[in-house]
Structure formats: structure tokens, C-alpha cells
N, C-alpha and C positions, 0 to 999 in steps of 0.2 A: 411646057409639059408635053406638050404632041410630038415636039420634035425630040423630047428624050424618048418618048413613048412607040416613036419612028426607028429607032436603033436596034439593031437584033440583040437580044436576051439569050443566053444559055439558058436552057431549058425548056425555052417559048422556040425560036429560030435555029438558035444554035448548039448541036448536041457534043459531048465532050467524048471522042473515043475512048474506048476501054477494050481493052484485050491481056487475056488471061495468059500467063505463061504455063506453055505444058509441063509437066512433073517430068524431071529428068530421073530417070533409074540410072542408080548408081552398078558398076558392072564387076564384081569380084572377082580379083584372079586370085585362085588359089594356088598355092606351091603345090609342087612336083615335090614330096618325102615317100623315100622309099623305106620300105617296114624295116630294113638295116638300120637307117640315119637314124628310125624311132627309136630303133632299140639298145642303140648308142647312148642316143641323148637320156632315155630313162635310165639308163645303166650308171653315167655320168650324176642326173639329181638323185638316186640313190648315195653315191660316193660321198658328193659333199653333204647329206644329210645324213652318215656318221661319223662325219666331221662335227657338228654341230648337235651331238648327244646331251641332253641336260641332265643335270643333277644338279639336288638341295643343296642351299649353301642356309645354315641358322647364325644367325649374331647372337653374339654375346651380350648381354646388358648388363655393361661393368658401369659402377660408378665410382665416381673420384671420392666422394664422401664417403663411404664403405672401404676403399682403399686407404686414404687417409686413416682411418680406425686401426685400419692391419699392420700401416707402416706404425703406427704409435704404440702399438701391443708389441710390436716386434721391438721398439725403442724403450721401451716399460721400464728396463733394470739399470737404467741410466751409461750404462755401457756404450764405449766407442765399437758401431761396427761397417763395414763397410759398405761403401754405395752399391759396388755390385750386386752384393749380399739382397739388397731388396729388392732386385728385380727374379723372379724364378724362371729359368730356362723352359717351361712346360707353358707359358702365359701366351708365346707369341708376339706379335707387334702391338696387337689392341692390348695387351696384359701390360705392355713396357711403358706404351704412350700416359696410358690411365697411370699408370703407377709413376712414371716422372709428371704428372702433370700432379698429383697428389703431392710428390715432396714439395714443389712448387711450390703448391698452394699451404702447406706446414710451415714452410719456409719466410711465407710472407706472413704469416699471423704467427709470427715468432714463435713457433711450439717446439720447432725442433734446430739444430743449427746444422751447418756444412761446414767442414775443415778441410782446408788441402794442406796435406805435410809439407810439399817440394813445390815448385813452380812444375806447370805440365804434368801433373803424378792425376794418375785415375782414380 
């Protein structure tokens, strides 16, 4: 025990350097813009920001069961009419998809039938 007690100790003998590093300032170079370049470039984010003008877009909320009703009132008198006939030119693409997805679905729960006259006929 004496002769561990003979051995130098950190803390008792022997001390542990320590030194602080100084705080580096960071050194900003700032550009050279001449009030020209500035007023180019604002000139410029004005341009492409009426480019990108918004305006409202509302959806429709069609539904295929509601359609279904209109294609079968319109089929009521038992009369052959035609497939065009049930889509209306005013509907758009949401107005066409809803309404071929309605015959579809007539189609499968047998309510209504599809004929083609000719091979290839519309």
C-alpha cells in the first residue's frame, strides 16, 4: 500500500492541462449589388409573380347514385336511345366519367342493357 501510495496521483501530483479555445468570429463578406442589379431583380420577382395569379377552382359533387336515377328516368318509356344521348355536352369530363361510371354500374345489376347494332358502331 505505501508503494502504491508512492506513485504520483492526478490531482494530488499530477495536474491535467486544460486550455480554452478562443471564440473564432466568423467574418461576412457581403456583395457588391448596385441599386440597378436591385431593381432588375425586383422587376424580375414581380414578372414571375403574375405569372402565378390564383384564382378559385369549386368541385362538383356528383354522384354516381343520383346519376344512375337520371340515366333510368331518362330510360323510363322503355324506348331504344342512344349512348351518346346520355352524356350532355354542358357536364364536362367529371359530368361524363360520373355518368359512364353510372351506366356501368346499371349495367351490372341488370337494370338496363347495351346493344351494339354493327361491330365497331358507337
Amino acid at each position: 500500500a505505501e508503494g502504491i501510495d508512492a506513485l504520483p496521483r492526478v490531482g494530488r501530483e499530477v495536474r491535467v492541462p486544460r486550455l480554452e479555445a478562443p471564440q473564432a468570429k466568423v467574418r461576412k463578406l457581403l456583395p457588391q449589388v448596385s441599386l440597378e442589379e436591385l431593381l432588375v431583380s425586383m422587376a424580375e420577382v414581380m414578372r414571375r409573380n403574375d405569372l402565378f395569379e390564383s384564382h378559385q377552382i369549386s368541385r362538383e359533387t356528383l354522384s354516381t347514385r343520383e346519376r344512375m336515377s337520371q340515366v333510368l328516368e331518362r330510360l323510363k318509356g322503355g324506348a331504344f336511345v342512344p349512348f351518346v344521348e346520355l352524356f350532355g355536352p354542358d357536364e364536362g369530363k367529371l359530368g361524363v366519367v360520373v355518368t359512364f361510371m353510372a351506366i356501368l354500374e346499371l349495367v351490372k345489376e341488370a337494370l338496363i342493357e347495351l346493344v351494339q347494332n354493327e361491330p365497331f358502331a358507337a
